[in-house]
C-alpha positions as CSV (number, residue, x, y, z in Angstrom):
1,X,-7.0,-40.2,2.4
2,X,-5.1,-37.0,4.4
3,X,-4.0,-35.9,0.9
4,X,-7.5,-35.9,-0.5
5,X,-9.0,-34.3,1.9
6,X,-6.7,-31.4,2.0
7,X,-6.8,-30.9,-1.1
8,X,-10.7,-31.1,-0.8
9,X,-10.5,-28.1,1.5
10,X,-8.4,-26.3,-0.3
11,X,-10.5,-26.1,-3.2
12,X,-13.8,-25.2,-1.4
13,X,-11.9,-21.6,-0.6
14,X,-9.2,-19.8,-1.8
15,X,-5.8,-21.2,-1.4
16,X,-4.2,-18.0,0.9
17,X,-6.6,-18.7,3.2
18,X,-5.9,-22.0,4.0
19,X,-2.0,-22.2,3.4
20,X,0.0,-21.2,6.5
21,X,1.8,-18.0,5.1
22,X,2.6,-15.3,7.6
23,X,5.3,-17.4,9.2
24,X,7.4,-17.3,5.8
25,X,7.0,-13.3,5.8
26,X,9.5,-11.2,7.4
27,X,9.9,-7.3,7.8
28,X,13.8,-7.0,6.8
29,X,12.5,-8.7,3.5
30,X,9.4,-7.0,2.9
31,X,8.1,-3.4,1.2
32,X,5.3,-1.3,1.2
33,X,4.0,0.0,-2.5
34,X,1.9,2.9,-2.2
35,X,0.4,3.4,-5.4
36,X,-1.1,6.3,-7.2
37,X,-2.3,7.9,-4.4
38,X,-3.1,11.2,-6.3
39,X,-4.8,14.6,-6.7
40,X,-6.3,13.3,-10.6
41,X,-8.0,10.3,-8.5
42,X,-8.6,11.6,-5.3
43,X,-9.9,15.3,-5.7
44,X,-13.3,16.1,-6.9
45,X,-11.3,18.3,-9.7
46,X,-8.7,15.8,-11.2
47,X,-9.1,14.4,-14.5
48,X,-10.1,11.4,-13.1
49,X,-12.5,12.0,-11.1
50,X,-15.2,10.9,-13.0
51,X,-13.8,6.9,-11.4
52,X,-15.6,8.7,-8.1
53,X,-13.0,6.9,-6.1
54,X,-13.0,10.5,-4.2
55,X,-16.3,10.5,-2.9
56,X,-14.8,8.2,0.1
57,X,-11.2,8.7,-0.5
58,X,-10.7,9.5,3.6
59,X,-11.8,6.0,4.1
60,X,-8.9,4.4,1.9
61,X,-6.4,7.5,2.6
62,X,-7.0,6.8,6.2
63,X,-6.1,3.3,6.2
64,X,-2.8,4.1,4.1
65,X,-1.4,6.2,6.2
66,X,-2.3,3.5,8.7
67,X,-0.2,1.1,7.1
68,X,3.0,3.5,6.4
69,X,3.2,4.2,10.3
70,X,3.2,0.4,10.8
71,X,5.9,0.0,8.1
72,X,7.8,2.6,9.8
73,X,7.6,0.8,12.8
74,X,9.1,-2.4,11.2
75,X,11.7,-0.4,9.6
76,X,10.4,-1.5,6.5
77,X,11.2,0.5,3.3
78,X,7.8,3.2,1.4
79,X,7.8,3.2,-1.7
80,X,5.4,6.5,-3.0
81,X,4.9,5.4,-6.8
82,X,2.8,7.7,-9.4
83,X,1.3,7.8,-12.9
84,X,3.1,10.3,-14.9
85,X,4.3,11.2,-18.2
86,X,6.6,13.3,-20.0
87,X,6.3,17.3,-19.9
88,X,5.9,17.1,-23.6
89,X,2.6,15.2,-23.1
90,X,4.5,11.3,-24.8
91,X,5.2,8.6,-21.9
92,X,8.2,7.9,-19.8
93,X,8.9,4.7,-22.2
94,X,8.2,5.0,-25.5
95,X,5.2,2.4,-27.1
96,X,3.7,1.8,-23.5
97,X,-0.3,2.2,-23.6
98,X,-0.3,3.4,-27.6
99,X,-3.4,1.6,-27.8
100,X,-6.5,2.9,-30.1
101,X,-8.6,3.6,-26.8
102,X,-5.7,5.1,-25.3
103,X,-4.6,7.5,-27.8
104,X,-8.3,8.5,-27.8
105,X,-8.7,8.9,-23.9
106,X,-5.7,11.2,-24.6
107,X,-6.5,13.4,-27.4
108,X,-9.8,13.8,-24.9
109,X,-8.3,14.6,-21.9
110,X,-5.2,15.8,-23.2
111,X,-3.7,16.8,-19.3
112,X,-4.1,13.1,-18.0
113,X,-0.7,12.1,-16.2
114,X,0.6,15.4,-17.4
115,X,4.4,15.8,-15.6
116,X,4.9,19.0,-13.4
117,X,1.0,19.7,-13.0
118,X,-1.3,19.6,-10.1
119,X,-2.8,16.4,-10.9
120,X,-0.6,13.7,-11.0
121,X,0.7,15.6,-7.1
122,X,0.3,12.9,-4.2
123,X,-2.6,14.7,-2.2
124,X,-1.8,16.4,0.9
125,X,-3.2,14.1,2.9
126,X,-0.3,11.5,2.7
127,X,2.8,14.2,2.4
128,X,2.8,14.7,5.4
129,X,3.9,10.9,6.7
130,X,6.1,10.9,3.3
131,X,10.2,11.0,5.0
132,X,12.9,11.4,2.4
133,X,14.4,8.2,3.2
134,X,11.7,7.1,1.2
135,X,11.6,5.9,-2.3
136,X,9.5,8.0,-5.1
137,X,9.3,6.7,-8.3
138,X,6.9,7.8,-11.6
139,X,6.0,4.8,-14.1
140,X,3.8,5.2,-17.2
141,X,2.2,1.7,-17.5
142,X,-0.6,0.2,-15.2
143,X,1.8,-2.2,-13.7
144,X,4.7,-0.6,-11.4
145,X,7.6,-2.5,-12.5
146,X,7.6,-1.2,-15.9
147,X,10.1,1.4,-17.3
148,X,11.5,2.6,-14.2
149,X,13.8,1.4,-11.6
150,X,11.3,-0.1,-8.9
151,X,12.6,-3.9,-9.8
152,X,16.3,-2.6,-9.2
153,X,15.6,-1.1,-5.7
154,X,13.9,-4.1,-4.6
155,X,16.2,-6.5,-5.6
156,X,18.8,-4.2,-4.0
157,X,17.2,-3.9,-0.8
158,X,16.5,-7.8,-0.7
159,X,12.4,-7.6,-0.9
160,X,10.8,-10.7,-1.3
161,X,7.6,-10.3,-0.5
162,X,4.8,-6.2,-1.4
163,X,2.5,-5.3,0.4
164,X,0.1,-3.2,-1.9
165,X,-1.9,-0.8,-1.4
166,X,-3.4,2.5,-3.5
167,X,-5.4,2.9,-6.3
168,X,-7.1,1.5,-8.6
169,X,-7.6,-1.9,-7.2
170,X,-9.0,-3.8,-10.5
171,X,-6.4,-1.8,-12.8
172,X,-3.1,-0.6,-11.5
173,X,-3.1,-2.4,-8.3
174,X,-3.9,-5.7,-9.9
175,X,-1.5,-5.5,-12.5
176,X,0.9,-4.9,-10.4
177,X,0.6,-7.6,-8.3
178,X,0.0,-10.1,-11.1
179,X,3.3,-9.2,-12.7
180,X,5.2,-9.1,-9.4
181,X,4.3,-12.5,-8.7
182,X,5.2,-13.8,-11.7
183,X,8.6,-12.1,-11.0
184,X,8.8,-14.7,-7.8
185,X,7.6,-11.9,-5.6
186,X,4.8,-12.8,-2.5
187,X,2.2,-9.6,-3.0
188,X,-0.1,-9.0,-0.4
189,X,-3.0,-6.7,-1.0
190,X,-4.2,-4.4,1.3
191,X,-8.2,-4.8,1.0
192,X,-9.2,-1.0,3.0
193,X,-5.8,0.6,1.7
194,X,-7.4,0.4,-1.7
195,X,-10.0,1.7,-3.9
196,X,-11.3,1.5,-7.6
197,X,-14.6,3.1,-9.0
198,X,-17.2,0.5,-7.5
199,X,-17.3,-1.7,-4.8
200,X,-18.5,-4.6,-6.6
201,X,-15.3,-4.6,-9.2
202,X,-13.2,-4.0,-6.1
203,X,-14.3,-6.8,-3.8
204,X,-14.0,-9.3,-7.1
205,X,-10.1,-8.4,-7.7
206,X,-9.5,-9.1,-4.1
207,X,-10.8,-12.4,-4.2
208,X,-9.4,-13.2,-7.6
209,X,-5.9,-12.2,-5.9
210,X,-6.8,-14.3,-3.0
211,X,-7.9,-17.3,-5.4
212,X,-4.6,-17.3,-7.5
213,X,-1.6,-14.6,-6.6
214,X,-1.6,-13.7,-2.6
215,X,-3.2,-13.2,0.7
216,X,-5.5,-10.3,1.0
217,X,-5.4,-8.4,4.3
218,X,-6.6,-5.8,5.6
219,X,-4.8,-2.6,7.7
220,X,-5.4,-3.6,11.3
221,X,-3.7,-7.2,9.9
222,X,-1.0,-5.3,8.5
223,X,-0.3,-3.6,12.1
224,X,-0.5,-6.8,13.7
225,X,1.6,-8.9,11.4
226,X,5.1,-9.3,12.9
């Protein structure tokens, strides 16, 4: 009868908020993933800007740099990923997003993710809490621990478990969490520390992610967690 019932519960809300988890997490295990945190998404003027993610980007920004001060405090290693590809316009691994739609996206906004330029820059906002102890890292897929050496450093370092935060939350952010859990890695999202292009889709991949791959938290949380 205990069993049932639990299990009961447990399907009435998602599981990560009914499973004991924070006790299982510790800091000398743990990272910080900031993702795409730049100027083509957060500046009225980047290429993607038509997402209008920078219409309230202080909101998001502000709660990032929130949590890289806390994961400073618990020693606990930044890692400052972006989209990017080559100078010569191809991507950092070759056959990665050669879709139909993407080719076209491209051949339309031929700059997107260009290396060297103003747009694919983290915006100024966060440089300033960036420390070069830190680890930077480009990738050229949606999910971050494709064709670059962010899998490596992790293992390296002994992470077990991300927290996530950046942009965008349905796309990039998602992706990378889905994939790093089905590497064996805990990913907890960081629900103010992100943003996509609507609220709606936004709130929806948090609580998918809190249904099937990892808590969802927010910054204050983060602070507070060890």
């Amino acid at each position: 009868m205990t069993t049932h019932n639990i299990s009961h519960n447990v399907g009435e809300q998602p599981q990560w908020d009914v499973i004991s988890w924070k006790n299982l997490i510790h800091p000398n295990t743990s990272a910080l993933l900031v993702i795409d945190p730049q100027n083509d998404i957060l500046k009225e003027t980047g290429n993607m800007s038509y997402y209008g993610v920078w219409r309230r980007a202080e909101f998001s920004l502000s709660a990032i740099q929130s949590c890289v001060r806390s994961a400073r405090r618990y020693n606990m290693p930044v890692f400052w990923i972006r989209y990017s590809r080559r100078a010569d316009g191809k991507d950092l691994v070759k056959g990665v997003l050669g879709s139909a739609r993407t080719v076209e996206l491209r051949r339309r906004i031929p700059d997107t993710y260009k290396a060297d330029s103003w747009d694919i820059e983290i915006v100024d906002e966060l440089k300033e809490i960036m420390k070069p102890e830190d680890f930077f890292l480009d990738k050229s897929a949606s999910g971050c621990l494709e064709g670059n050496d962010l899998e490596r450093s992790l293992r390296q370092l002994g992470v077990r478990d991300l927290f996530i935060c950046g942009y965008l939350t349905d796309f990039c952010i998602a992706n990378t969490a889905r994939s790093a859990y089905d590497k064996g890695y805990g990913t907890i999202l960081i629900s103010d520390a992100c943003d996509t292009r609507d609220g709606g889709y936004h709130e929806e991949t948090l609580e998918q992610h809190r249904w099937y791959f990892g808590p969802v938290i927010d910054s204050s949380e983060f602070d507070a967690l060890f």
